[in-house]
C-alpha positions as CSV (number, residue, x, y, z in Angstrom):
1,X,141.2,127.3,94.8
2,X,138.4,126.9,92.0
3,X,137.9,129.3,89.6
4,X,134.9,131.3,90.3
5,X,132.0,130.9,87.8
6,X,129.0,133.0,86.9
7,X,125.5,131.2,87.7
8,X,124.6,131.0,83.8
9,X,128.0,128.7,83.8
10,X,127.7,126.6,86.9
11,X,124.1,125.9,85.8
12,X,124.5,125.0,81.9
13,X,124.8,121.5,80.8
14,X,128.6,120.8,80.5
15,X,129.8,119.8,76.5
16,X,130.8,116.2,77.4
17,X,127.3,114.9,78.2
18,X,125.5,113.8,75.1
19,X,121.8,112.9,75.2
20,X,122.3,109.7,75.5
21,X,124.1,109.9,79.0
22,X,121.3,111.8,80.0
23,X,118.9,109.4,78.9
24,X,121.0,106.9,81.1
25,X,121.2,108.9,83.9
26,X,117.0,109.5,83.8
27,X,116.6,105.8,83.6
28,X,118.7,104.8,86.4
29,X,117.6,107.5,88.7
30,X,113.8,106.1,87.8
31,X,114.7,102.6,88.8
32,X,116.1,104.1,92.7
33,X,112.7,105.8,92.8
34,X,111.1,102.4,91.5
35,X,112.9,100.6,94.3
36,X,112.6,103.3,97.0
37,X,108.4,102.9,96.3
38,X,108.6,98.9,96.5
39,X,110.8,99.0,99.7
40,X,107.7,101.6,101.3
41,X,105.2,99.4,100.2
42,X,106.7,96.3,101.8
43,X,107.2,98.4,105.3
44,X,103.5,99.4,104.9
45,X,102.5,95.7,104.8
46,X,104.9,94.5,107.1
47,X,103.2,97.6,109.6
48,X,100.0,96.1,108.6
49,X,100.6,92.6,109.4
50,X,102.3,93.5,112.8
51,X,99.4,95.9,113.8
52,X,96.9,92.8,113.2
53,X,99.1,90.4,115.0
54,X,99.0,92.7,117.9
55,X,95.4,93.4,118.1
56,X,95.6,96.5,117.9
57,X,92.6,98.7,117.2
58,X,94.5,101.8,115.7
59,X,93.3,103.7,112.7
60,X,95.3,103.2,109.2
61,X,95.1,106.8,108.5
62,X,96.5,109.6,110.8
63,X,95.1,113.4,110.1
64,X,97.6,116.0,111.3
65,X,96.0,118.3,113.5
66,X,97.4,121.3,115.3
67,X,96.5,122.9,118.7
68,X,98.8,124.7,121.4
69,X,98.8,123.2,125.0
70,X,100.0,124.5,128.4
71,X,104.0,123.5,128.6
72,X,103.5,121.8,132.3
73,X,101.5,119.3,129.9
74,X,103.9,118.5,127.4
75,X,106.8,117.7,130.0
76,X,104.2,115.1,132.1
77,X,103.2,113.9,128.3
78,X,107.3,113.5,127.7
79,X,107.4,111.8,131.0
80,X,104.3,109.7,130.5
81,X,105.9,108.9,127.3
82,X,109.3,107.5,129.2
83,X,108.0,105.2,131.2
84,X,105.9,103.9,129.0
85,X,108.7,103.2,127.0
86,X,110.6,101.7,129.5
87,X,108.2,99.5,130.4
88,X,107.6,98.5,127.1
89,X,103.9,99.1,127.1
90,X,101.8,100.7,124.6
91,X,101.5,103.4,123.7
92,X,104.3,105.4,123.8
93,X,104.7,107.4,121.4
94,X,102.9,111.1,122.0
95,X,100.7,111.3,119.4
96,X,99.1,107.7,120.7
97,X,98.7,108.4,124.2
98,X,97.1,111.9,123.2
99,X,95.1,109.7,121.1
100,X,94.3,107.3,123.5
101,X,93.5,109.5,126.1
102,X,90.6,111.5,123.8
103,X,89.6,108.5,123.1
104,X,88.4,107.7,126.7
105,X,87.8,110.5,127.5
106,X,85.0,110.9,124.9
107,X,83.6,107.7,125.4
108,X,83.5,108.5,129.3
109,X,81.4,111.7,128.3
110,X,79.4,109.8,125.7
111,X,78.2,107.3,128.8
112,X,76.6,110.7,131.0
């Protein structure tokens, strides 16, 4: 069993690591972060390139938004969701069919 250690111990700097390793250690872990950011950008385009291949007409930016519905709803949006899925047909994911769904809805409104 480890010896047990007061907070100001477990959190000081141990003697062996000179400024140098630290120095090391700073630079390495900004060359992760550096890579990390280039492999999010390339998803981002790659997203990009597939949404224009597809036609699609979806909005680059999504605002969060938050608003309670009945719980009836959100099983028969689950469900909805499903078979869309299954069938392989867009959308399907539940933030897109809400979407979607306001979408017409407000453009059948718009026409009275």
């Amino acid at each position: 069993m480890a010896a047990r250690r007061s907070m100001s111990q477990g959190l000081s700097v141990p003697d062996h690591v000179t400024p140098e390793i630290e120095r090391e250690f700073i630079h390495e872990g900004n060359g992760v972060n550096k890579q990390e950011r280039n492999i999010s950008i390339l998803q981002k385009e790659t997203r990009e390139k597939i949404s224009k291949e597809e036609g699609s007409d979806e909005e680059d930016i999504w605002i969060p938004v938050t608003f309670r519905l009945p719980r009836s709803l959100i099983a028969e949006l689950g469900i909805f969701s499903a078979h869309q899925r299954a069938k392989r047909k867009r959308p399907w994911k539940k933030q897109e069919i809400i979407a979607d769904f306001l979408r017409q809805g407000l453009q059948n409104h718009s026409k009275v």
